[in-house]
C-alpha positions in Angstrom: 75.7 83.7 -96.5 73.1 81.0 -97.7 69.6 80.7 -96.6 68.5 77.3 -95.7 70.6 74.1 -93.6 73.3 75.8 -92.8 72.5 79.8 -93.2 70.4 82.4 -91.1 67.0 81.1 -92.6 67.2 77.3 -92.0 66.6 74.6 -89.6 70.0 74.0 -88.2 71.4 70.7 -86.1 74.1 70.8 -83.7 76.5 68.3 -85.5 79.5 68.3 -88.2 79.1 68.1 -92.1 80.7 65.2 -94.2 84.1 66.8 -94.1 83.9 67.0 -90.2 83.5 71.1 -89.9 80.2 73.2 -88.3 79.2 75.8 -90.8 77.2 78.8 -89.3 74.7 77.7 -87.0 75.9 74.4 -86.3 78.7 76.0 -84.3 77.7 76.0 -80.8 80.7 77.5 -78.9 79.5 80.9 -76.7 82.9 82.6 -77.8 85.0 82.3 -81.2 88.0 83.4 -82.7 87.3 85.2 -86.1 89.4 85.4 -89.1 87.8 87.6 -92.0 87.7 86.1 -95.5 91.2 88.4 -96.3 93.1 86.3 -93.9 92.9 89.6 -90.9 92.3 88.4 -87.0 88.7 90.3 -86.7 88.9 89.7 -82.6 86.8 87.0 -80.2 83.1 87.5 -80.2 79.8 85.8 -80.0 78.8 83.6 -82.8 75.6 85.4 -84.2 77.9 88.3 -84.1 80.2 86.7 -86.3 77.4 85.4 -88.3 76.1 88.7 -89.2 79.8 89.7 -90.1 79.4 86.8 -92.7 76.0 87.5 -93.6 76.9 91.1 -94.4 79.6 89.7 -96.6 77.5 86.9 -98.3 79.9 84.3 -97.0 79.9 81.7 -94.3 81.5 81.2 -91.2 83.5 77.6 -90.6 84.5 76.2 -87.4 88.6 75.3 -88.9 90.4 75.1 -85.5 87.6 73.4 -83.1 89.8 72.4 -80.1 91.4 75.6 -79.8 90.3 78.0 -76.9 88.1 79.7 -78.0 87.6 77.7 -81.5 88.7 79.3 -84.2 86.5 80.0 -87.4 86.8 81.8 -90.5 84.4 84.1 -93.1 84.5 82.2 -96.6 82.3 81.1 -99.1 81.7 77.3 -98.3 81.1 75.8 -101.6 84.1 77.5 -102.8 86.4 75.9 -99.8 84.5 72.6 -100.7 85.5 72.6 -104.5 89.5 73.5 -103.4 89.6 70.9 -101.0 88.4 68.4 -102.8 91.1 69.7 -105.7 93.8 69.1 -103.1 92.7 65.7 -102.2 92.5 64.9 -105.7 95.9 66.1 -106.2 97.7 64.8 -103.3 96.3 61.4 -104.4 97.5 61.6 -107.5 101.1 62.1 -106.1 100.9 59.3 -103.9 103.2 56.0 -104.9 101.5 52.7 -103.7 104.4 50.6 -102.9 103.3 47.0 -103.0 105.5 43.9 -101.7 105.5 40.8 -104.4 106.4 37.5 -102.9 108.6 34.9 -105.3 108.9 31.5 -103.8 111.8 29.2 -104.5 113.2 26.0 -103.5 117.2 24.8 -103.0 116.5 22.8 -105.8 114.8 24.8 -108.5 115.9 24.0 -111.6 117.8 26.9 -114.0 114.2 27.1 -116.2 112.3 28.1 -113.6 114.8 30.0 -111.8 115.2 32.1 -114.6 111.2 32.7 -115.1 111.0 33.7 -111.4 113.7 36.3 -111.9 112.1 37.9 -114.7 109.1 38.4 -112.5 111.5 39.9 -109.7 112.8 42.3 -112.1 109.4 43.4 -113.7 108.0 44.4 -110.4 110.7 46.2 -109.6 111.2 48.7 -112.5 107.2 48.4 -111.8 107.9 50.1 -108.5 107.5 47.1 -106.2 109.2 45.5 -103.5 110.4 41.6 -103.9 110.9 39.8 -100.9 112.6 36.2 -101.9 111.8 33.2 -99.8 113.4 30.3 -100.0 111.9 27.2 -98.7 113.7 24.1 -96.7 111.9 20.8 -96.6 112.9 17.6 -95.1 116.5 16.7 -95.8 117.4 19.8 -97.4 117.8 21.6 -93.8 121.0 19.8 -94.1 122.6 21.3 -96.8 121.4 25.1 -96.3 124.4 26.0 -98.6 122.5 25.1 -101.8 119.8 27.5 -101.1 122.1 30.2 -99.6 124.3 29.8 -103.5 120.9 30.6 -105.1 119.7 33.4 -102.8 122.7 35.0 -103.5 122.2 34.3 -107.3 119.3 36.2 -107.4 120.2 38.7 -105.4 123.3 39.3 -108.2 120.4 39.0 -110.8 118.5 41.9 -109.9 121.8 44.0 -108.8 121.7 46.5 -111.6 117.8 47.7 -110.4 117.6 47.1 -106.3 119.1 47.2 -103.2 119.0 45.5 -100.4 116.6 46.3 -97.2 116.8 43.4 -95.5 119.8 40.9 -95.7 118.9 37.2 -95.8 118.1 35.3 -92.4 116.7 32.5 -91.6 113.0 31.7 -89.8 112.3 28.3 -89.3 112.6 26.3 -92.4 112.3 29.6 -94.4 114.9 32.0 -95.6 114.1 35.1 -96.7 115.3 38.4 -98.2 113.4 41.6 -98.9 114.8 43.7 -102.2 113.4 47.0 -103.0 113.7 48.9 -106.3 117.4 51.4 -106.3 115.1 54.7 -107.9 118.6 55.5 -109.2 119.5 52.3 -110.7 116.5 52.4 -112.1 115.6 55.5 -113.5 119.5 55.1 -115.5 118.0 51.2 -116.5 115.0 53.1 -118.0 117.4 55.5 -119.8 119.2 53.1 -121.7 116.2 50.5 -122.2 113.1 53.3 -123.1 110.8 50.0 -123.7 112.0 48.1 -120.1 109.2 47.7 -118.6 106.8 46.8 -121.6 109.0 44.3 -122.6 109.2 42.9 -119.0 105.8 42.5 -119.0 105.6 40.4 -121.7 108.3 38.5 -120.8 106.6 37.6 -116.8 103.1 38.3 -117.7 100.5 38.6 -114.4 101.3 37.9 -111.1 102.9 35.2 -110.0 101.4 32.7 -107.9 103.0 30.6 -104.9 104.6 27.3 -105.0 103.0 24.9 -103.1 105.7 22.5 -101.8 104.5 19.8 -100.1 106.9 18.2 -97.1 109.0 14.9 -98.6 
């Protein structure tokens, strides 16, 4: 066990450390539950009991189950379980997959040109790992003739086929339809196969991110 903050020979404050535990004197509970620092049930006991346990050991004692009755706290070098923990943070980080959800905006009337450009953008963010939700914009006369933009929907749903599926058919909200694809991991990973250089070449070809139309109402 250490001397100073947080051992026998220190000044010691009721309250948690960064990483919300009480160390050895911070613990203030009148009974605890022991472990030893082999992973054995040692027995309930008073906490300067359990300190000198630790002490005797050169170890700490850690409050890890605080809303148990009584807490429970375990004998173990504190650095050490500082320097694993933050290991497994680090690691579990590192597994995690940030999903975003990229926005393309398209008229009824979007010409084959810029159709085309929006699709490639669709289909880099999804071997990128992203979602694509499509929306597809109705202004002024156009809420007429809602087949035109229902025809393209569908065109570039069919254009991204071979990487996606489908997680949320299109509907309509207001003037707005909308459709939300998300990247087939299977479809993909097979895409990726065949086509080693996909997603460089992807990137090239849609560049950055790509920015909203802004329609204004005819």
């Amino acid at each position: 066990m250490k001397s100073g903050p947080g051992g026998p020979g220190g000044n010691f404050k009721d309250k948690k450390r960064g990483d919300g535990l009480r160390v050895n004197r911070d613990i203030r509970a009148p009974q605890i539950r022991v472990i030893d620092d082999n992973g054995q049930m040692i027995g309930v006991m008073a906490v300067p009991e359990a300190l000198r346990i630790a002490e005797d050991r050169g170890l700490d004692l850690i409050e890890i189950v605080p809303n148990a009755t009584p807490p429970t706290c375990k004998i173990m070098d504190y650095g050490k379980y500082k320097y694993e923990k933050k290991k497994q943070d680090a690691a579990t980080r590192k597994k995690q997959v940030i999903v975003t959800i990229k926005e393309i905006q398209m008229r009824p009337r979007t010409d084959q040109h810029d159709f085309e450009t929006k699709m490639r953008h669709a289909r880099r963010f999804l071997l990128e790992g992203d979602k694509v939700k499509i929306n597809m914009r109705f202004l002024g006369r156009e809420m007429a003739h809602q087949e035109f933009g229902i025809q393209l929907m569908r065109k570039a749903m069919e254009f991204v086929a071979d990487l996606s599926m489908i997680e949320s058919q299109p509907k309509m909200e207001g003037k707005q339809m909308f459709t939300l694809i998300a990247p087939d991991p299977v479809k993909v990973k097979d895409y990726l196969k065949a086509h080693p250089d996909a997603v460089k070449k992807a990137q090239a070809a849609a560049p950055g991110d790509l920015k909203a139309e802004k329609d204004e109402e005819e």
